[in-house]
C-alpha positions in Angstrom: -4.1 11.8 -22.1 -6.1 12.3 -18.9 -9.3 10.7 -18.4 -11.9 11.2 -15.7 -10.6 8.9 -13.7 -7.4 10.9 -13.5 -9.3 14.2 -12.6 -11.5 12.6 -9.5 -10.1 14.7 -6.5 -9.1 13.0 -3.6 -6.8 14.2 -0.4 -3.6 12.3 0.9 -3.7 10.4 4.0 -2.2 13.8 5.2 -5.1 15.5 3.8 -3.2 17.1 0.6 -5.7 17.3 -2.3 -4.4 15.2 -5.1 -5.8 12.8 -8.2 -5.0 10.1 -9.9 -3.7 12.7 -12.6 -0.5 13.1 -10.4 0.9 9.7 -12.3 -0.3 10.4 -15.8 2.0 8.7 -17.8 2.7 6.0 -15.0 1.5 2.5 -14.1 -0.8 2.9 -11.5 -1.7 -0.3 -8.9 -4.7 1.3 -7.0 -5.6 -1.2 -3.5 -8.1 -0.5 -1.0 -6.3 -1.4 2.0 -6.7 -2.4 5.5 -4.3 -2.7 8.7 -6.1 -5.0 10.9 -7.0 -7.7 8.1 -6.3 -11.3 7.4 -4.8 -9.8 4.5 -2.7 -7.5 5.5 0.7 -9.1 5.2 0.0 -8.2 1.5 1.5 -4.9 2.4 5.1 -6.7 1.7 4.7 -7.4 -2.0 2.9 -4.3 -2.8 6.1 -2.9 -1.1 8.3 -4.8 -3.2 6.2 -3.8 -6.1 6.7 -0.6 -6.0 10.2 -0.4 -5.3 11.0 -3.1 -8.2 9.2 -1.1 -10.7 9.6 2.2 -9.6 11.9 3.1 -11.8 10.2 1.6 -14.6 6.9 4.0 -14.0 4.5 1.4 -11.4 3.2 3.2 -8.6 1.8 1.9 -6.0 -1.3 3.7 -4.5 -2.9 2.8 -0.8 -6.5 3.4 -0.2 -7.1 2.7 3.7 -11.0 1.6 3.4 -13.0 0.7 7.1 -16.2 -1.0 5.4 -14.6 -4.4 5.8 -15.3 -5.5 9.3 -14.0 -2.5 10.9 -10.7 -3.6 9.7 -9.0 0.2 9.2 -10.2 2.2 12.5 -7.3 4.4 12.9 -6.4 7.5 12.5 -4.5 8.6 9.5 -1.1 9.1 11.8 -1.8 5.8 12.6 -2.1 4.1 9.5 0.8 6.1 8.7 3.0 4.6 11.5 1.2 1.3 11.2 2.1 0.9 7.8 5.5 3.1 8.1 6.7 1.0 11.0 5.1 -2.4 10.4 5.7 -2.9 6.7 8.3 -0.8 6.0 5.6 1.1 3.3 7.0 4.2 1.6 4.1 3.9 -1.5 1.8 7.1 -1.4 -1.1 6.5 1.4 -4.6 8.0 0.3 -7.5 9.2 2.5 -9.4 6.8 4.6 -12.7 6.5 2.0 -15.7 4.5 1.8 -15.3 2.3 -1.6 -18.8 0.6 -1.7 -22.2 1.8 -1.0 -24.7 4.6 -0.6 -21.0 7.1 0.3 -18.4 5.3 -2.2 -16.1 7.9 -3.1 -15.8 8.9 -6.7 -13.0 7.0 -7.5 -14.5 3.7 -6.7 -17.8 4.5 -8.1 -15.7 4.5 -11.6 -12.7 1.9 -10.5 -16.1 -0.9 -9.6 -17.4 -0.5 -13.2 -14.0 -2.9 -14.2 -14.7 -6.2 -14.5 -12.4 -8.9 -13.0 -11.0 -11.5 -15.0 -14.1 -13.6 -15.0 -16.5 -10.5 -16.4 -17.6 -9.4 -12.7 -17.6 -5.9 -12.4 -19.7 -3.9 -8.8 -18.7 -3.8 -5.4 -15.6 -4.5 -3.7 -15.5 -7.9 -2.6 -12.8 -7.7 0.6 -9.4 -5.0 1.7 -6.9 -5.7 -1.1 -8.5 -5.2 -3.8 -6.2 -4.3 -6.5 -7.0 -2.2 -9.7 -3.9 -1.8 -12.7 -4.0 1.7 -14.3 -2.8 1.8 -17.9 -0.2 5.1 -18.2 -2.9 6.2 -20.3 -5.3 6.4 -17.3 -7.9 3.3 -18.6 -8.5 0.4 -15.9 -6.6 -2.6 -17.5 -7.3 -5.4 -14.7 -9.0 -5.8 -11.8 -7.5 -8.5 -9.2 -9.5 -9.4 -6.3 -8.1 -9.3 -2.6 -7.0 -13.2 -2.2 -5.2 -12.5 -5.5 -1.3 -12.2 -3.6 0.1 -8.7 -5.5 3.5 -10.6 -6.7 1.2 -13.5 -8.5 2.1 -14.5 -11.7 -0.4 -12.7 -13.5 -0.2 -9.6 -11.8 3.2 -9.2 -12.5 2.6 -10.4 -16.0 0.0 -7.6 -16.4 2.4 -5.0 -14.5 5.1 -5.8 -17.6 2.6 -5.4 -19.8 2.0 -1.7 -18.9 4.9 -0.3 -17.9 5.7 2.7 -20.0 9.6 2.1 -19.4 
C-alpha cells in the first residue's frame, strides 16, 4: 500500500531522486541527522540498527538537516566521508533539507504531524530525531533526539513492525 508519505520525492545525498516508496513493504527508521552535534555518536546504534535488522526488513534512513546550530555545514561528499569514515555508516544518506520552518521539505511537513509519545506533534525539537515507518507506510512512533536509537523502547517498537 503506498501512502503519500511514500510518494514525497526527495534526492540522495548523491543527488539521485528517490521516495520513501523505495522501502514499501519495509521498516523504515527516518532521522534528521547532524555531524557536528552533541549527538552525533548516535550514528553507532543507528549503525547497528540497521545491520541487526536488515535482514528482517528495518532500514535505516539519514536525513543530514543544518537548522540546528549550524550543526551539518558540509558538503554532501563530506557528510558522506564524515559519516563513511567516522562511523563506519553504510545506511542510505538523504539530501541535506530543511525539516522545520517557512522551507521544511515535504517530508517533514507530513513526518511533524506525528505525535511523540506524550501527544506532541510540530517541529523538530534537535538532530536525531527519529520517526518509525510501519511497512505499510503510516508513522508508528516518533522518538525525540536524546531518545538513544538502541533504547528499550525503540527496539521494542522496531520488533513490533518488522514485516520478517
Amino acid at each position: 500500500m503506498t501512502t503519500s508519505l511514500q510518494d514525497i520525492p526527495i534526492n540522495t545525498l548523491s543527488g539521485e531522486p528517490t521516495n520513501l516508496g523505495a522501502y514499501d513493504g519495509h521498516a523504515v527508521l527516518v532521522v534528521n541527522v547532524a555531524s557536528k552535534c552533541g549527538l552525533t555518536p548516535q550514528y553507532t546504534a543507528l549503525e547497528q540498527l540497521a545491520q541487526d535488522y536488515r535482514d528482517r526488513g528495518l532500514f535505516v534512513v539519514g536525513v543530514p538537516c543544518n537548522q540546528f546550530m549550524g550543526q551539518e555545514p558540509g558538503t554532501p561528499e563530506e557528510i558522506q566521508e564524515f559519516c563513511s569514515t567516522t562511523y563506519g555508516v553504510t545506511f542510505p544518506l538523504l539530501e541535506k533539507i530543511e525539516v522545520n520552518g517557512e522551507n521544511r521539505h515535504p517530508l517533514y511537513a507530513e513526518l511533524t504531524r506525528h505525535p511523540d509519545a506524550s501527544g506532541e506533534a510540530g517541529d523538530i525539537q534537535w538532530n536525531f530525531e527519529k520517526f518509525l515507518i510501519a511497512p505499510d507506510g503510516s508513522v508508528v512512533n516518533r522518538f525525540r533526539p536524546r531518545t538513544e536509537p538502541d533504547a528499550p523502547e525503540v527496539v521494542e517498537a522496531i520488533e513490533a513492525v518488522l514485516p520478517a
